[in-house]
C-alpha atoms as one frame of an Amber mdcrd trajectory, in Angstrom:
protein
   0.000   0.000   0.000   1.426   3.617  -0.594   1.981   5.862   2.115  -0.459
   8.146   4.088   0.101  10.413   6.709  -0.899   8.077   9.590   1.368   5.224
  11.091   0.032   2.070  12.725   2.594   2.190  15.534   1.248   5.052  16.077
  -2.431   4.136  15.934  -1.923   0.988  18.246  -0.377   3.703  20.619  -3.361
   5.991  20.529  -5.489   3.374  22.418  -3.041   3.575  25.098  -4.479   7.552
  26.123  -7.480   7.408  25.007 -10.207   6.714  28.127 -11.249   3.039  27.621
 -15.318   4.120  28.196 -14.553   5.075  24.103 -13.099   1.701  23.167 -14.124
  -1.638  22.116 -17.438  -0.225  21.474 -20.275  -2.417  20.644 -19.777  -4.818
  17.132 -22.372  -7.261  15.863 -24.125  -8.618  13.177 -27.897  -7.450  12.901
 -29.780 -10.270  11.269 -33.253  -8.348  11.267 -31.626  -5.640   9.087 -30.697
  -8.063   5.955 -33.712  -9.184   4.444 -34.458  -5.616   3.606 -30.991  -5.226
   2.868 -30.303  -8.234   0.967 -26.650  -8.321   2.607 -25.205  -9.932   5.397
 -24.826  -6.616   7.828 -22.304  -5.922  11.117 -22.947  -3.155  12.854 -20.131
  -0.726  14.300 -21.906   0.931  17.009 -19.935   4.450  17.805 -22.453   6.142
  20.052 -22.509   3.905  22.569 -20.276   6.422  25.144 -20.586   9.725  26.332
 -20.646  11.895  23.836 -22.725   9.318  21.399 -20.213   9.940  18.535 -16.992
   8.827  17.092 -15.263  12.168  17.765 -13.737  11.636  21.308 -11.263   8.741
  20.122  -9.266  11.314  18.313  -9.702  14.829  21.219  -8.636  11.995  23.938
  -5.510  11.619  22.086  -5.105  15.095  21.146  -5.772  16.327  24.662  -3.505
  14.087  25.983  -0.709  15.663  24.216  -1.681  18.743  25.049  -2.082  18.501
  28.721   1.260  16.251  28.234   3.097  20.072  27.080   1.713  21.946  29.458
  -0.806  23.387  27.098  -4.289  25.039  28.418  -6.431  26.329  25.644  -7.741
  24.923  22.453  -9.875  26.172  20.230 -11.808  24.400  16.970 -14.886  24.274
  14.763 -17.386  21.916  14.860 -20.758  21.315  13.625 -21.709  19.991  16.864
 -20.067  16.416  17.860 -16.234  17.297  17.651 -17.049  20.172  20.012 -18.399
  17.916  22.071 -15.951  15.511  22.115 -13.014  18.433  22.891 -14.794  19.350
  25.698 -15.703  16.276  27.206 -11.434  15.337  26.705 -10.380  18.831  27.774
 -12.415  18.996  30.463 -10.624  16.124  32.036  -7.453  17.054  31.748  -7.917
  20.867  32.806  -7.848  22.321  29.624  -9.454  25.412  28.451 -11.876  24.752
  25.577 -13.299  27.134  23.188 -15.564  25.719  20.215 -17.197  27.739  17.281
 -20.026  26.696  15.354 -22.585  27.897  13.094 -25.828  29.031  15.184 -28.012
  26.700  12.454 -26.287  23.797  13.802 -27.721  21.447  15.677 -29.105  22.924
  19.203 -28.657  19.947  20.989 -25.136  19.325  20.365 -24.597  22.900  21.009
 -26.389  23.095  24.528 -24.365  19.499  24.893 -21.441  21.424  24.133 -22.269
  24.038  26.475 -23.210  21.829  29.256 -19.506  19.920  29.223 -18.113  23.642
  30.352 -16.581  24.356  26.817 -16.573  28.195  25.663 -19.018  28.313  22.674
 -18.842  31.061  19.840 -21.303  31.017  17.194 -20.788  32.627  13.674 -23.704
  33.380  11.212 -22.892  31.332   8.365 -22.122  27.623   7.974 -19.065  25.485
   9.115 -16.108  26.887   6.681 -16.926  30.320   8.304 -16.435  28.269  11.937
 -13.385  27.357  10.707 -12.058  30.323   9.613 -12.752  32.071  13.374 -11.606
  29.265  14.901  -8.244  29.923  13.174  -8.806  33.694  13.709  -8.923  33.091
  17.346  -5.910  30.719  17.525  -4.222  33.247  15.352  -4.856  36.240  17.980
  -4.958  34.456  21.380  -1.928  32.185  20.264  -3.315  29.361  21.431  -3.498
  25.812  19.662  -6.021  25.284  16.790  -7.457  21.851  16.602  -8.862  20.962
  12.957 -10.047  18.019  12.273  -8.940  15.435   9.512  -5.962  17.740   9.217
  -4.717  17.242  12.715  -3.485  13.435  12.036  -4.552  12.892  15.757  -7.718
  13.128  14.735  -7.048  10.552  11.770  -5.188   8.548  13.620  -7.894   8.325
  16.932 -10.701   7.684  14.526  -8.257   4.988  13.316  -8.681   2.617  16.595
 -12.257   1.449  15.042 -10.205  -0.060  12.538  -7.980  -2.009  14.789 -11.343
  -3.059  16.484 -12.876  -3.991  12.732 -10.224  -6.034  12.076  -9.381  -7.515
  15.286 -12.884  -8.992  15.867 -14.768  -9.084  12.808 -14.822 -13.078  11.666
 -14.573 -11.573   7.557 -16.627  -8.740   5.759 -15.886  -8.215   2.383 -16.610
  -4.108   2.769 -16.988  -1.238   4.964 -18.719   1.481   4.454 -17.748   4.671
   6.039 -19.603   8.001   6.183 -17.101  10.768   4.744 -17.359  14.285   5.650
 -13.858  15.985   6.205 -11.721  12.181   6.189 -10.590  11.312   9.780 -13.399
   8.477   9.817 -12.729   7.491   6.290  -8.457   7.700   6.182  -8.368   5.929
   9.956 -10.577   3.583   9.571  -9.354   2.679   5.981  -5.906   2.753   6.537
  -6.137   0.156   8.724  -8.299  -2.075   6.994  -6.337  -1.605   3.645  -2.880
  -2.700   5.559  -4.847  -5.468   7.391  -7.203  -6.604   5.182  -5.964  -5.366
   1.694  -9.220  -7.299  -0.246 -11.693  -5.385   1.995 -13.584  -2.877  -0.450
 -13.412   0.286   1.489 -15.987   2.607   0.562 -16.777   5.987   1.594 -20.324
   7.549   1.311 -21.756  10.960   1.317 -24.734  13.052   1.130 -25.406  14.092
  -2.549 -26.328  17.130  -0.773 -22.157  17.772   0.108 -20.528  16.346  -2.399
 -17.195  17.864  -2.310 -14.802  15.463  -1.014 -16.279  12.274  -3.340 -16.184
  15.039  -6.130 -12.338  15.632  -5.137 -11.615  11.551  -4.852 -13.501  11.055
  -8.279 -11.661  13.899  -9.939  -8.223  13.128  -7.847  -8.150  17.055  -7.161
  -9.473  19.388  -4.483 -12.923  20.204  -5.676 -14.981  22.946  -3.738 -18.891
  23.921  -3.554 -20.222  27.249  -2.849 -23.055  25.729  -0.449 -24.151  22.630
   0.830 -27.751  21.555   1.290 -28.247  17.880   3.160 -29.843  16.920   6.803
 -26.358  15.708   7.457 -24.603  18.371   9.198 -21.799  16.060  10.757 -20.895
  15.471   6.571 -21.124  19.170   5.354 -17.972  20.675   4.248 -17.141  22.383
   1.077 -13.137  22.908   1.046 -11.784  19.066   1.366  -8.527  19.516   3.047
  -5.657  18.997   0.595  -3.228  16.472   2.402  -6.942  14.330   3.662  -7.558
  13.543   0.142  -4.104  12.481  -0.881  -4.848   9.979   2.464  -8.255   9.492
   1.293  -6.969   8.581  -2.413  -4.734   6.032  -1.173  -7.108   4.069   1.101
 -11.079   4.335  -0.380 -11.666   1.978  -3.335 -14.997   4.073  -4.195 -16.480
   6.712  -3.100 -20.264   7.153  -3.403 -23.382   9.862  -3.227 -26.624   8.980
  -1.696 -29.802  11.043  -1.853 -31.627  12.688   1.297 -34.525  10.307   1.299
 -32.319   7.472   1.245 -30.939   8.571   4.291 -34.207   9.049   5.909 -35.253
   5.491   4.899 -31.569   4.277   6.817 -32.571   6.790   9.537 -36.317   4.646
   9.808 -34.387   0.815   9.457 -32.160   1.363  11.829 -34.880   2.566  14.297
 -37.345   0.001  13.323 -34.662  -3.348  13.037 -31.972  -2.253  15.310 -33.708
   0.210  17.868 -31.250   3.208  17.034 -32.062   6.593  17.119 -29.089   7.582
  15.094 -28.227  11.594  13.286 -28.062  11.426   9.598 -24.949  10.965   8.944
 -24.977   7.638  11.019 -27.355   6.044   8.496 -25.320   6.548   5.365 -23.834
   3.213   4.974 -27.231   1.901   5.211 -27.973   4.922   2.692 -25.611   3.024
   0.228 -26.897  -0.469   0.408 -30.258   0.707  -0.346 -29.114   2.853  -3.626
 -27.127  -0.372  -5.117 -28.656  -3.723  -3.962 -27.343  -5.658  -6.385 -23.952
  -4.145  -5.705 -24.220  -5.772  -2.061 -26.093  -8.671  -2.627 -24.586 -11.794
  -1.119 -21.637  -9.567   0.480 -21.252  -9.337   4.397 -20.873  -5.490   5.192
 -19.779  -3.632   8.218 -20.889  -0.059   8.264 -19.719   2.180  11.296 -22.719
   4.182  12.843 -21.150   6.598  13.799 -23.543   9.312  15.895 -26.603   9.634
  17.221 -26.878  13.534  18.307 -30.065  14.572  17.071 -32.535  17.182  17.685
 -35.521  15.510  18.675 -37.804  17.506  16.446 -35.774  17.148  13.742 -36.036
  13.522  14.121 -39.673  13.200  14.114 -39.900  15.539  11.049 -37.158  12.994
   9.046 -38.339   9.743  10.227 -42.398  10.156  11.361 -41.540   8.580  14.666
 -41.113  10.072  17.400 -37.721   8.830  19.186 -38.700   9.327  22.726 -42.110
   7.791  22.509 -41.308   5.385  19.537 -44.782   6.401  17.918
């Protein structure tokens, strides 16, 4: 395999620091999904800790270095769950976390946010405009900017799942990974390529935000002027040069699904697994549903990866509501 950015020495070491209530989540096969799939399907469950995403395996490790230097403040953007994550790690370790986001994201992960004792800035325009305060602020206070995908400690945090994929899994012949800026996608591939080099790796996004699979596709940075998709945990615009170089190397395909196949993933997963995940979680499912014949007769493992979702918004995507279940 050609060379990324991330090391597995390095990965193996990042489950060392990061707190063990994030590892070793839940893996299994859900039998009541597949006949509706027509697939063999294993389940990654990533919201099964304290912040109910993926994000905290990479701010434990980046924290950890921090607090390591004798660093205090932090600042990033974040459409809801890396904030969340950084704050939850930070707070831990004594650090002092600041987090901008776009005011239209998500108010539960931003009162979440809030809650975990992180500083919260909001900007009036959509995550690239987070980002560029967020590097603003770093730039002024002199304090350490966190960006994830480009911070390999992200990469290589989000990374661990693979380990755990690979480890554990008896064989799956894919994975499908929800891409939005690449941590998820260049970890968890990475891994999977160097352990399991016949494993199709495939990344999936919303139609909605295509920029990055645009960028794979075209083997260039490609950039939109907007993005319009339910999943705000997948929205970016400006794909990150060195990601994609990562992202080249380790996706065999990467694919666009359409906001009411995301719903329907949003609706199985509820109805055959009992999850109440956020849109981005469902877009492996997404996939299979857009291409069964593709799957057919393949054993997949898709990562859910999140399940921080306004309750209102829910019950508008799905029809159910996911406190009641009705």
């Amino acid at each position: 395999m050609q060379k990324t950015r991330l090391d597995t020495s390095r990965i193996r070491a990042a489950r060392r620091v990061i707190d063990p209530v994030f590892l070793d989540t839940p893996l299994y096969r859900c039998e009541a999904l597949e006949p509706g799939l027509g697939c063999e399907v294993s389940i990654k469950l990533e919201t099964a800790n304290p912040v109910r995403s993926f994000k905290a395996r990479g701010t434990e490790v980046v924290a950890s270095l921090l607090a390591a230097n004798g660093s205090r403040d932090v600042v990033c953007a974040s459409a809801g769950n890396l904030g969340q994550a950084l704050a939850w790690s930070g707070r831990g370790r004594g650090l002092e976390v600041t987090v901008v986001a776009s005011r239209f994201a998500t108010a539960a992960k931003l009162d979440r946010i809030r809650a975990l004792g992180a500083g919260l800035e909001l900007v009036d325009g959509d995550h690239e405009m987070a980002r560029e305060r967020a590097a603003a602020i770093a730039r002024y206070d002199g304090i350490r900017l966190l960006e994830d995908s480009l911070d390999i400690e992200t990469c290589e945090g989000a990374a661990t799942i693979g380990l755990e994929l690979v480890d554990t899994v008896p064989s799956f012949d894919t994975v499908l990974i929800a891409l939005g800026g690449g941590a998820l996608a260049t970890g968890v591939g990475h891994v999977v390529k160097a352990a399991a080099p016949e494993v199709e790796v495939i990344c999936v996004q919303p139609l909605g935000a295509p920029a990055m699979t645009r960028s794979w596709r075209g083997r260039r940075v490609v950039t939109t002027d907007s993005t319009d998709t339910i999943a705000d945990g997948v929205a970016g615009r400006r794909p990150i040069p060195a990601v994609l170089h990562d992202l080249l190397v380790v996706a065999d395909d990467a694919v666009l699904v359409r906001e009411s196949s995301i719903t329907a993933g949003m609706r199985m997963l509820l109805d055959h697994a009992g999850l109440v995940v956020e849109p981005s979680a469902a877009l492996g499912i997404a996939a299979i549903l857009e291409d069964r014949d593709r799957f057919a007769g393949r054993h997949v493992a898709t990562i859910v990866c999140g399940s921080n979702v306004d309750v209102d918004a829910y019950r508008h995507w799905v029809g159910v509501d996911p406190v009641r279940g009705r």
